[in-house]
DSSP file (Angstrom, degrees, kcal/mol; ACC not computed):
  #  RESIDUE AA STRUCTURE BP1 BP2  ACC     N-H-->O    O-->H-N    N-H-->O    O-->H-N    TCO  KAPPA ALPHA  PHI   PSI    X-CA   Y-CA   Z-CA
    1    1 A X              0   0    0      0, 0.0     0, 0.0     0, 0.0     0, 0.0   0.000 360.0 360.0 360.0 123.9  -60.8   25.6   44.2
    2    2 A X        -     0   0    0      1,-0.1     2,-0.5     3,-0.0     3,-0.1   0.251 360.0-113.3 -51.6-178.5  -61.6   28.6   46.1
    3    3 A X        -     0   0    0      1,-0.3     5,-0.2     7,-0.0     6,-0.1  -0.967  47.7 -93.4-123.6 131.6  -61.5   32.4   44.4
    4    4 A X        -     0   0    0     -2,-0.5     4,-0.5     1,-0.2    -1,-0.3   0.286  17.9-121.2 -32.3-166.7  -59.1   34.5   45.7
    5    5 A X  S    S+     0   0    0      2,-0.1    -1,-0.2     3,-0.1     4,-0.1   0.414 110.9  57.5-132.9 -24.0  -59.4   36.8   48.5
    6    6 A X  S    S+     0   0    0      2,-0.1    -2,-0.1     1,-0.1    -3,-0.0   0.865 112.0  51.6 -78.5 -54.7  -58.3   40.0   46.3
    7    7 A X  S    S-     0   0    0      1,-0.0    -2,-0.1     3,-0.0    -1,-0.1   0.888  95.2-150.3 -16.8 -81.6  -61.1   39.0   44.3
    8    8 A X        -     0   0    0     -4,-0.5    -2,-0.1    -5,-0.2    -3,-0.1   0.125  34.5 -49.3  73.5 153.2  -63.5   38.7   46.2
    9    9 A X        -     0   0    0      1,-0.1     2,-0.5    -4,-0.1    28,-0.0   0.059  58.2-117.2 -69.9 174.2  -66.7   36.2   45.9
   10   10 A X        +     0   0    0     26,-0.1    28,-2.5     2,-0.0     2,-0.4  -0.931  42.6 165.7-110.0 112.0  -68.5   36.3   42.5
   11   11 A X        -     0   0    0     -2,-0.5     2,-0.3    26,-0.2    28,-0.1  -0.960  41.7-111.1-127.4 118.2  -71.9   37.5   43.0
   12   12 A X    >>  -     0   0    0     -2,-0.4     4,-2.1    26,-0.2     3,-1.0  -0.418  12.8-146.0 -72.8 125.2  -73.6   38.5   39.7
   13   13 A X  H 3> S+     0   0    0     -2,-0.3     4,-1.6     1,-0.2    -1,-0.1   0.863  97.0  57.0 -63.8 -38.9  -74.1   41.7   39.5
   14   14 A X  H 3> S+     0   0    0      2,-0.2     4,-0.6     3,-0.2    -1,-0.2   0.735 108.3  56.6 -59.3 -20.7  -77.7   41.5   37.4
   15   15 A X  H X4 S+     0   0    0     -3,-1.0     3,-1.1     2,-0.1     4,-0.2   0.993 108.8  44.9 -30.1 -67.8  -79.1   39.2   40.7
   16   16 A X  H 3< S+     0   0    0     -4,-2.1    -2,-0.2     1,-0.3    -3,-0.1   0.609 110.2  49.5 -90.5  10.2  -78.3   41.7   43.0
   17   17 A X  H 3< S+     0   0    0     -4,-1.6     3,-0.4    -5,-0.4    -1,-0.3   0.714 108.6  55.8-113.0  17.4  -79.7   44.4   41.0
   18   18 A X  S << S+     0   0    0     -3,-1.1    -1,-0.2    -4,-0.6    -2,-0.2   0.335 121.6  31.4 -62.6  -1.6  -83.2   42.2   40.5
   19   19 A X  S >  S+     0   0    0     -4,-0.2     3,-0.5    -5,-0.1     2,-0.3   0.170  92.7 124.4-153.9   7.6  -83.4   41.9   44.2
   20   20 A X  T 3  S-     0   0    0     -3,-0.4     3,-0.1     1,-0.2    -3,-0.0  -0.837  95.3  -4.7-100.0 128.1  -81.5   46.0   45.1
   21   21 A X  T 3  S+     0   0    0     -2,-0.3     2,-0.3     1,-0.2    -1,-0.2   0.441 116.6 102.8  77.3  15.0  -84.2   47.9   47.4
   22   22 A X    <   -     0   0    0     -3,-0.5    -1,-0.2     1,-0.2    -4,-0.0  -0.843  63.8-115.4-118.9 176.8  -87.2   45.2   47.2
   23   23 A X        -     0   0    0     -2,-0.3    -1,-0.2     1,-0.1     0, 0.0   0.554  16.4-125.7 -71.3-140.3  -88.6   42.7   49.3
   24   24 A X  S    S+     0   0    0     22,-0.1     3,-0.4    23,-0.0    23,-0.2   0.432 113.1  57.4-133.3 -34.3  -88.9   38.9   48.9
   25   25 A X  S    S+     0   0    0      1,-0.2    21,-0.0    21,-0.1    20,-0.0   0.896 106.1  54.2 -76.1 -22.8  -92.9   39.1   49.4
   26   26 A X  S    S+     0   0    0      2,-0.0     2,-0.2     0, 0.0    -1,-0.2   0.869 106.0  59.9 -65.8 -21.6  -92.9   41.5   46.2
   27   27 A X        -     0   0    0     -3,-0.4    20,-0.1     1,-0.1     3,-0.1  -0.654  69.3-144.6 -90.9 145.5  -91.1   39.2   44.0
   28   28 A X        -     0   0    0     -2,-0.2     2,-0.5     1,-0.2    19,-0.4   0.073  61.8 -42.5 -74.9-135.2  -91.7   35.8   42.7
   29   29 A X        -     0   0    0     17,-0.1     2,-1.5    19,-0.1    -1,-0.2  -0.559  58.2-137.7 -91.0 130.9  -89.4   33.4   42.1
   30   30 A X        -     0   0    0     -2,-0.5    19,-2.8    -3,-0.1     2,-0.3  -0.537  21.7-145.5 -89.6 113.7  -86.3   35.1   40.3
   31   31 A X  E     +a   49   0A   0     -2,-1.5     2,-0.3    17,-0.2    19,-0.2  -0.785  28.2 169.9 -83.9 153.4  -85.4   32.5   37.4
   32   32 A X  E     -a   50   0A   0     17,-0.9    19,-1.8    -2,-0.3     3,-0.0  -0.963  44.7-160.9-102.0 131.7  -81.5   32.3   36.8
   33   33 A X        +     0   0    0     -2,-0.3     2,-3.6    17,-0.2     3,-0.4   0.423  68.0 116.6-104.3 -12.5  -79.0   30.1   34.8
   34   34 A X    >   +     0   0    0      1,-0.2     3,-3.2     2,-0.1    36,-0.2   0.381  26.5 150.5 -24.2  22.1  -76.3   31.8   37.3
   35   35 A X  T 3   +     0   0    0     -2,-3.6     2,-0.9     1,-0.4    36,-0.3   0.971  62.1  61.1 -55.9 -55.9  -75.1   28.7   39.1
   36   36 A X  T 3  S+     0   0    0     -3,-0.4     2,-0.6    34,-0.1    -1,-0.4   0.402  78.4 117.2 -57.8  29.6  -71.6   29.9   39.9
   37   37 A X    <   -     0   0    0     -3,-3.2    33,-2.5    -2,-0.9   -26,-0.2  -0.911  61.4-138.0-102.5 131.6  -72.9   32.8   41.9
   38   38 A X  E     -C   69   0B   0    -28,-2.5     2,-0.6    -2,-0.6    31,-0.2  -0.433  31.3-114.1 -67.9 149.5  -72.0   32.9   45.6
   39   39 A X  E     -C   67   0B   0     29,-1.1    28,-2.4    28,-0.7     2,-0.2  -0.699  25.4-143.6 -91.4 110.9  -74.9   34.0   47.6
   40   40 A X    >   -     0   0    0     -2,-0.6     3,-1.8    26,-0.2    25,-0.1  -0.463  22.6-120.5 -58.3 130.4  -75.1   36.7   49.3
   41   41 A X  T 3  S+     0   0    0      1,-0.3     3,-0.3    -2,-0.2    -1,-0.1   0.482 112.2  60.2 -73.2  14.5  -76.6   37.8   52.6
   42   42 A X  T 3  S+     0   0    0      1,-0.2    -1,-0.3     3,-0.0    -2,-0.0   0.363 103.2  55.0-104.9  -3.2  -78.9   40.4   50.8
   43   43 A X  S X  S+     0   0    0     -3,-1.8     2,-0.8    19,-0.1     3,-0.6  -0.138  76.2 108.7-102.5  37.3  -80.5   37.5   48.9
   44   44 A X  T 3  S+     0   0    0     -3,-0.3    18,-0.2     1,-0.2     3,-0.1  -0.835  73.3  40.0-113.4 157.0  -81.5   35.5   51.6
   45   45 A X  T 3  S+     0   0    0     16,-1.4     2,-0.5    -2,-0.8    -1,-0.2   0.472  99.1 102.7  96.0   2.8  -85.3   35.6   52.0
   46   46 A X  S <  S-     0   0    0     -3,-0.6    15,-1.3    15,-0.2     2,-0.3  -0.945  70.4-121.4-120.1 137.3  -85.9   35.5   48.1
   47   47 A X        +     0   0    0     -2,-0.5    12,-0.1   -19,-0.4    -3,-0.0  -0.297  30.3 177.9 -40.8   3.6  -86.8   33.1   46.0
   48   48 A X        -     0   0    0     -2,-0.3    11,-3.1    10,-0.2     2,-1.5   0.344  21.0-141.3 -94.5 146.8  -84.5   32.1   43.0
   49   49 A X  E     -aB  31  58A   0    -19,-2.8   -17,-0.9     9,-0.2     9,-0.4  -0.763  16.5-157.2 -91.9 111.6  -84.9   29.4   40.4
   50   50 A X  E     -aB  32  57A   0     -2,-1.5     7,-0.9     7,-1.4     2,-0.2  -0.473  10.3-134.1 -87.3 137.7  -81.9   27.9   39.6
   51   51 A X  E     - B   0  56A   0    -19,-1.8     5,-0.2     5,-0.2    23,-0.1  -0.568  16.5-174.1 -67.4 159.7  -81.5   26.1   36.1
   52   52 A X        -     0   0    0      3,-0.8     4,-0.1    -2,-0.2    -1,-0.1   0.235  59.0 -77.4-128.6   1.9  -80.2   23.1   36.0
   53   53 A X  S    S+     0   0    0      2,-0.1     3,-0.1     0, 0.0    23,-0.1  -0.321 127.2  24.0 126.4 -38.9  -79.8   22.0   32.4
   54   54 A X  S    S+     0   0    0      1,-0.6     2,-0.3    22,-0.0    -3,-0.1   0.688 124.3   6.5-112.8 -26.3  -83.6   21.2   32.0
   55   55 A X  S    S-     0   0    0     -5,-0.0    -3,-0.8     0, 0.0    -1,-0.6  -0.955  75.6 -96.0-164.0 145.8  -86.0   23.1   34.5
   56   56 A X  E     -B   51   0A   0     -2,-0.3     2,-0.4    -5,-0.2    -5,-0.2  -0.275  33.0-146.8 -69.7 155.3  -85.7   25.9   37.3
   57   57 A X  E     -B   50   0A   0     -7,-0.9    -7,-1.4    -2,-0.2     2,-0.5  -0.784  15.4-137.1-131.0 130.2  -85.3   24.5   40.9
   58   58 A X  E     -B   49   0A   0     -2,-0.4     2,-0.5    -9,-0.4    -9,-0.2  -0.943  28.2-179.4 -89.1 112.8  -86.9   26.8   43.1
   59   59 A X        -     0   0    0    -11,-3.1     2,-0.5    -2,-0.5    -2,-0.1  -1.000  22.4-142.5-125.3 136.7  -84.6   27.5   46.4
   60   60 A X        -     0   0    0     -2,-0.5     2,-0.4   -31,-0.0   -13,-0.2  -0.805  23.7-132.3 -54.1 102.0  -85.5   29.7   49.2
   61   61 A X        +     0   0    0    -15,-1.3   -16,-1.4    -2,-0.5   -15,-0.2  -0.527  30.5 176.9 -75.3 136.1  -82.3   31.3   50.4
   62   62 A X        -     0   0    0     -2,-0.4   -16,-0.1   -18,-0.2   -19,-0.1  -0.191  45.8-102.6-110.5-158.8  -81.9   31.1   54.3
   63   63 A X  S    S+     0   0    0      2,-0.1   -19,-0.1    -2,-0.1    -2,-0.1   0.225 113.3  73.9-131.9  32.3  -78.9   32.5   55.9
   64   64 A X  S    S+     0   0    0      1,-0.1     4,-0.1     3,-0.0    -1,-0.1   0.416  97.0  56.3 -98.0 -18.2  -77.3   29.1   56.5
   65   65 A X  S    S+     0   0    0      2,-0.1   -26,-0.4   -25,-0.1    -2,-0.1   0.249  72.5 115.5-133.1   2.5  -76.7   29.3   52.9
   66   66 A X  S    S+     0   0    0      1,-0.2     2,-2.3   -28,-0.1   -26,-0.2  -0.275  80.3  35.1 -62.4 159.0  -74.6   32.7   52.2
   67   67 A X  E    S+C   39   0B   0    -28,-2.4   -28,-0.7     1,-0.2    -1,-0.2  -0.652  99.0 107.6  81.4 -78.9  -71.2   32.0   50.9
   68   68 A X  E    S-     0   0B   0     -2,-2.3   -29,-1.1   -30,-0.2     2,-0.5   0.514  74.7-115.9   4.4 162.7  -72.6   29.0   49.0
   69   69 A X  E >>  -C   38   0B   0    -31,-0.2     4,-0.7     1,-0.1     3,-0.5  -0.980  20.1-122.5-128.8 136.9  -72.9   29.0   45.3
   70   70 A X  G >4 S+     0   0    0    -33,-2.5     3,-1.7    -2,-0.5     4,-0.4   0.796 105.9  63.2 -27.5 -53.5  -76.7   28.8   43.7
   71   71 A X  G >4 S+     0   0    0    -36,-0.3     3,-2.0     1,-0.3    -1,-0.2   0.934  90.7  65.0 -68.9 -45.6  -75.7   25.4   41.7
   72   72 A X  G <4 S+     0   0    0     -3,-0.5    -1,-0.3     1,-0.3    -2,-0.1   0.789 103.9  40.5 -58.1 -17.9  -75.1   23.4   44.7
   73   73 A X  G << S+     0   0    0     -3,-1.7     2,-0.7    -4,-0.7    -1,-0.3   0.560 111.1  68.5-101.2   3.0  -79.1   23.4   46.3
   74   74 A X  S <  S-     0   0    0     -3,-2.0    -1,-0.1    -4,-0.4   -15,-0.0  -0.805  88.7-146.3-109.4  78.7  -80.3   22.8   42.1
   75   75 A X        -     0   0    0     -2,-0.7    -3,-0.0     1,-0.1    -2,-0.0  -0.491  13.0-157.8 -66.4 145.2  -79.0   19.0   41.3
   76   76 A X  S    S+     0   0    0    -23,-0.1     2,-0.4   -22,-0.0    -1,-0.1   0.625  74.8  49.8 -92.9 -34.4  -77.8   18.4   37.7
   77   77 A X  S    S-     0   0    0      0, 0.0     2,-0.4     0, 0.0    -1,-0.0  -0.835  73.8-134.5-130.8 127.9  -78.3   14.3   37.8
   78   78 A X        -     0   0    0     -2,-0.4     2,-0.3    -3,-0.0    -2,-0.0  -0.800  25.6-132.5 -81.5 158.8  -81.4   12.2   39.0
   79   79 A X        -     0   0    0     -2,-0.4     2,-0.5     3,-0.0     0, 0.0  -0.802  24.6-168.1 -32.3 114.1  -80.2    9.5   41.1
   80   80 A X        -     0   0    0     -2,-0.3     2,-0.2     3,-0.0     3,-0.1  -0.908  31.3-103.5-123.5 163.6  -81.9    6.2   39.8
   81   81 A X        -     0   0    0     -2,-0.5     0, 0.0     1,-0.1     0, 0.0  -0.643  31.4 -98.4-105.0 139.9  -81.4    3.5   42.1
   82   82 A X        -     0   0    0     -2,-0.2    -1,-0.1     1,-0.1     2,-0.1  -0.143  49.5-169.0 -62.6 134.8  -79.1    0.7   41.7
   83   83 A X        +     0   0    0      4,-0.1     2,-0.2    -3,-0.1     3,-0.2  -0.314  23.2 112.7-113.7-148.6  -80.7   -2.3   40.3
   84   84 A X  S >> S-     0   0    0      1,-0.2     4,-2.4    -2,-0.1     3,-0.9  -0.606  79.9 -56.4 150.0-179.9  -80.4   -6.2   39.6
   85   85 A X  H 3> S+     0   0    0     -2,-0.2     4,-1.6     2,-0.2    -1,-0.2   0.881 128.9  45.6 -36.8 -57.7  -81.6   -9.3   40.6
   86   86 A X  H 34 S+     0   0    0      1,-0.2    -1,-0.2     2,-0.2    -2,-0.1   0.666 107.5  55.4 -82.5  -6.4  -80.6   -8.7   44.6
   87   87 A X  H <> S+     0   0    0     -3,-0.9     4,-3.4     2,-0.1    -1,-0.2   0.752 110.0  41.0 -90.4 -22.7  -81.8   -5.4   45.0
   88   88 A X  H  X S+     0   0    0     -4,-2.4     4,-2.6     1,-0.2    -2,-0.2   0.986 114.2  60.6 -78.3 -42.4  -85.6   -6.2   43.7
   89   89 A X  H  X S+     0   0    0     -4,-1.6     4,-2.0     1,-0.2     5,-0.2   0.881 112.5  38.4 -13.9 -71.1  -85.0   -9.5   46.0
   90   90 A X  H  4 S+     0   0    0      2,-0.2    -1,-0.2     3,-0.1    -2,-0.2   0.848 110.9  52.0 -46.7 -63.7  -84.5   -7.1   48.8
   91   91 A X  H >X S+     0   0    0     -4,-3.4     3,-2.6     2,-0.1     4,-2.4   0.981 104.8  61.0 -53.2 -73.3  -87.1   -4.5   48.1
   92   92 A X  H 3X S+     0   0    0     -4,-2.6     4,-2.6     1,-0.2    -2,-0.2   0.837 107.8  45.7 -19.0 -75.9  -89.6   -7.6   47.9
   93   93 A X  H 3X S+     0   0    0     -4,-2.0     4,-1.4     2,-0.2    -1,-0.2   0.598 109.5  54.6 -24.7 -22.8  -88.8   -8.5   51.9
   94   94 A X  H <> S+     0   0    0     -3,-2.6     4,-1.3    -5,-0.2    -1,-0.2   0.945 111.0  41.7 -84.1 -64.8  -89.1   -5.1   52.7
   95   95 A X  H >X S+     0   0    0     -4,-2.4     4,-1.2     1,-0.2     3,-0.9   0.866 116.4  46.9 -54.5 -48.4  -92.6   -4.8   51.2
   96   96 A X  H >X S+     0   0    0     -4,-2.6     3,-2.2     1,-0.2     4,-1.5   0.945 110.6  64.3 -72.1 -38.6  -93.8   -8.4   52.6
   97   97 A X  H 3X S+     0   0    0     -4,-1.4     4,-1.2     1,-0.3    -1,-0.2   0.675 110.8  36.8 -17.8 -44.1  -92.0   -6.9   56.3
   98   98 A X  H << S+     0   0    0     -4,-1.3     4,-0.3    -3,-0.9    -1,-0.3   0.685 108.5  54.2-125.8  14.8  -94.3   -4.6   56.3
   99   99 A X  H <X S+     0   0    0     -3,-2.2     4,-3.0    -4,-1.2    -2,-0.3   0.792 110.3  51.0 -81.0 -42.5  -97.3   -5.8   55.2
  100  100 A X  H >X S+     0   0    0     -4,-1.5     3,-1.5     2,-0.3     4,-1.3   0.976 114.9  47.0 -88.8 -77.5  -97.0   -8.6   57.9
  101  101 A X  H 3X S+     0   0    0     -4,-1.2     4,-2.0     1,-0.3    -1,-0.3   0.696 110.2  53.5 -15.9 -50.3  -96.3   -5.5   60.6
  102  102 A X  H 3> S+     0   0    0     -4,-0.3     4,-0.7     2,-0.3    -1,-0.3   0.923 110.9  43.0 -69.6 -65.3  -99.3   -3.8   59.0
  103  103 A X  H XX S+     0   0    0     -4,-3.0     4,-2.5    -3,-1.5     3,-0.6   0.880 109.8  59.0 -67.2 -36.0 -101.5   -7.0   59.6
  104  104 A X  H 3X S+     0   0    0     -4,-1.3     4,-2.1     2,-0.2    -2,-0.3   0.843 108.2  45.7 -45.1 -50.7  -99.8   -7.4   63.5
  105  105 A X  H 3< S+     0   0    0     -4,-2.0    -1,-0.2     2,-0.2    -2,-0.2   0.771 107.0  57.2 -79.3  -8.6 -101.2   -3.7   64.4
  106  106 A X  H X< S+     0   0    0     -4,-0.7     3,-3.6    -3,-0.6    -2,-0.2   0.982 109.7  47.5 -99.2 -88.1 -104.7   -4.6   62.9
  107  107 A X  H 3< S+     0   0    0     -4,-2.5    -2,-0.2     1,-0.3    -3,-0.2   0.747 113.3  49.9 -19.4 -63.2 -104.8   -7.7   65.5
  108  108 A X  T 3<        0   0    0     -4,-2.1    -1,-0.3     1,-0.2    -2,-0.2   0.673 360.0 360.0 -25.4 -38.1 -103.9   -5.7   68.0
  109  109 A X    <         0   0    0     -3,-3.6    -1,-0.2    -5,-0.1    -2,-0.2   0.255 360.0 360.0-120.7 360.0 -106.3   -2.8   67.7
């Protein structure tokens, strides 16, 4: 759900006064638990670490990324990969695939 328009975005105001009148090569990385703050085009070029529940995420702000909110470039959840009997099955092929490729360029060369 969006924030109103009267509003206006949610930018935290202690960000932007870590980051009011310096550069991005004077700072390090600015750590934050802020993830619902929209990004700004006065943060881009700076460093921030986003929490994520465990550990800072270090993002680079660009200026593809204003309007955005900090939590979205800091993922909450590893991804572990689905397993079972048909994926290792699979994997296996992959590996012999490219071993036998691997032995093919050798012949070659």
């Amino acid at each position: 759900m969006t924030r109103s328009l009267k509003k206006g975005p949610y930018v935290d105001e202690k960000l932007l006064k870590k980051i009011e009148g310096k550069k991005p090569a004077d700072l390090g990385v600015i750590k934050t638990w802020k993830r619902a703050s929209q990004i700004s085009p006065e943060m881009s070029g700076f460093t921030f670490g986003v929490h994520n529940g465990r550990k800072h995420i270090e993002v680079l702000i660009t200026e593809d990324m204003v309007g955005h909110r900090l939590g979205e470039f800091s993922p909450t959840k590893k991804f572990i990969k689905h397993g079972g009997k048909m994926q290792k099955e699979l994997e296996q092929k992959k590996k012999e695939a490219e071993i036998t490729a691997a032995k093919a360029a050798k012949a070659n060369a």
